[in-house]
C-alpha positions as CSV (number, residue, x, y, z in Angstrom):
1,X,2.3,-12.3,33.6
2,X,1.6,-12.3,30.2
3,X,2.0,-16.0,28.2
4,X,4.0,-14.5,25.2
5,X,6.3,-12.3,27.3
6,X,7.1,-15.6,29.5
7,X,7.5,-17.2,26.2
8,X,10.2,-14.4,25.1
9,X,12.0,-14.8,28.8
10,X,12.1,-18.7,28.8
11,X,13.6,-19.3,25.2
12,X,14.3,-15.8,23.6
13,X,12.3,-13.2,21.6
14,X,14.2,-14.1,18.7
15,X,12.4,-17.8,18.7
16,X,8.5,-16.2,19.6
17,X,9.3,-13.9,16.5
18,X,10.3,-16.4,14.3
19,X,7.8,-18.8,15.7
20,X,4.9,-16.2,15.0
21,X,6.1,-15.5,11.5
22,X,6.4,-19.1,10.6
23,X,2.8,-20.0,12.4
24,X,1.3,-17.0,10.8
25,X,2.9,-17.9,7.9
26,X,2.0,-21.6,7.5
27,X,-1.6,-20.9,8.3
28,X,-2.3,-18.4,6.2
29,X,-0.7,-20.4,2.7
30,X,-3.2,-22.7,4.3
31,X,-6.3,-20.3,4.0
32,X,-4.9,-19.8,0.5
33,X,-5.5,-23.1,-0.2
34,X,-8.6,-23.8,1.3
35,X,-10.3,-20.4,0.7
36,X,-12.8,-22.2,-1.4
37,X,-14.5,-23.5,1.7
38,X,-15.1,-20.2,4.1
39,X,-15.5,-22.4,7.1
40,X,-12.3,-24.2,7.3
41,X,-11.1,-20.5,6.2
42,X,-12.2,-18.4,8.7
43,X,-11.0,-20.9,12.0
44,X,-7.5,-20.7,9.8
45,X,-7.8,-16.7,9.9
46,X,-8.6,-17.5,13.4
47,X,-5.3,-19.5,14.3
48,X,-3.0,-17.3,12.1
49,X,-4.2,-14.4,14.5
50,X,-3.2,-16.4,17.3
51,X,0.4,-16.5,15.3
52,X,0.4,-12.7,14.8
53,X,-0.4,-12.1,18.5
54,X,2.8,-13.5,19.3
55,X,4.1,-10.4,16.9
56,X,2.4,-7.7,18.4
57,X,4.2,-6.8,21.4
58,X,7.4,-8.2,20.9
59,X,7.9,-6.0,18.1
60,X,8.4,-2.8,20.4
61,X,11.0,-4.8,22.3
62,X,13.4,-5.2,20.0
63,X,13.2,-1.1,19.3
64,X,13.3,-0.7,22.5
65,X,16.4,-3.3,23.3
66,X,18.3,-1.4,20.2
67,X,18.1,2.4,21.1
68,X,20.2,3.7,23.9
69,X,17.4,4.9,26.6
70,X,19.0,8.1,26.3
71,X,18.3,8.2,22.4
72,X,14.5,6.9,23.0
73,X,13.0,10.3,22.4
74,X,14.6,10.9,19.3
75,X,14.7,7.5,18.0
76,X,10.9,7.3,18.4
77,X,10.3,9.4,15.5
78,X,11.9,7.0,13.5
79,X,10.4,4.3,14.7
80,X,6.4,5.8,14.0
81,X,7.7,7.2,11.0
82,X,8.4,3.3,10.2
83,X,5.3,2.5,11.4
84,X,3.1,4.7,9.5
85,X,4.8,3.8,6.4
86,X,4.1,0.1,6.8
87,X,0.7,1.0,7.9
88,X,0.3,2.5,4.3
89,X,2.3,0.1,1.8
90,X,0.7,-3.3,3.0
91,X,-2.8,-1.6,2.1
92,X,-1.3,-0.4,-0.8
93,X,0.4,-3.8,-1.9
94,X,-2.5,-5.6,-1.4
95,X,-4.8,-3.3,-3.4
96,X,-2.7,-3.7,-6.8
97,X,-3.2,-7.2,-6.0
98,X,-6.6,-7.4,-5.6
99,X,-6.6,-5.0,-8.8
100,X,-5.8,-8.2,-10.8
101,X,-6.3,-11.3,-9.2
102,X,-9.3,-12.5,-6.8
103,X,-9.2,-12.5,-3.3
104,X,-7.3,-15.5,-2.2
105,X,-4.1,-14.1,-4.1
106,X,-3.7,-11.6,-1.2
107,X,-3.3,-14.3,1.7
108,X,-0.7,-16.0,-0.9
109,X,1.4,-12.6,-0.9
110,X,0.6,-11.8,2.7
111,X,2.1,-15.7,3.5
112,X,5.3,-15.1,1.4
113,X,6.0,-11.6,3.2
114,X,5.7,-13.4,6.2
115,X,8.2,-16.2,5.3
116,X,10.3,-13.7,4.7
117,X,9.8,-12.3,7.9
118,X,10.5,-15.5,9.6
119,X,13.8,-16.0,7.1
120,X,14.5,-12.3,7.9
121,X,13.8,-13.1,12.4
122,X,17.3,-15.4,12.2
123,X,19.1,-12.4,12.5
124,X,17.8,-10.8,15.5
125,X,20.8,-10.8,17.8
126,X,20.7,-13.4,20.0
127,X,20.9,-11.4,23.4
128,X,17.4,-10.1,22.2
């Protein structure tokens, strides 16, 4: 059984979403701020992954809580069509970032989207 999807049973996916945004988040405003020293940045890169993996999987569960299984097929277009999207914009944000400020700007803005996130996670219903 997989630790996060125990995690998700005992207490609700609602808190492991919000608690992987708000690690993820925390660490990585943390690499912002110590980006000048790359070893105490890379094991920070290292624990925000651990935060994101607690993202990874549970994001398909709440797609797959919210669609009727009868409208699964047709709702998974969507849902890809979502994906690739966000699969192009973060790139895309991050570029015109990196197109005027150095490199540690990017964790900065990849921190705040991920606040958000977490800010955003309080309104997953709580059945979820």
């Amino acid at each position: 059984m997989p630790f996060w999807g125990w995690v998700a049973r005992r207490y609700s996916l609602r808190f492991l979403m919000r608690t992987g945004f708000l690690m993820t988040s925390l660490v990585t405003t943390a690499v912002f701020i110590f980006a000048g020293s790359p070893t105490i940045a890379v094991t920070l890169l290292i624990l925000a992954a651990l935060g994101a993996t607690m993202l990874d999987g549970s994001g398909h569960v709440l797609f797959l809580r919210a669609v009727r299984p009868s409208e699964r097929t047709e709702m998974a277009g969507v849902y890809q069509t979502y994906r690739d999207a966000a699969n192009l914009a973060v790139p895309g944000i991050f570029a015109v970032l990196l197109k005027f400020f150095s490199l540690p700007v990017v964790f900065a803005g990849g921190a705040v989207w991920m606040m958000a996130a977490a800010v955003t996670s309080k309104h997953i219903p709580k059945r979820m």
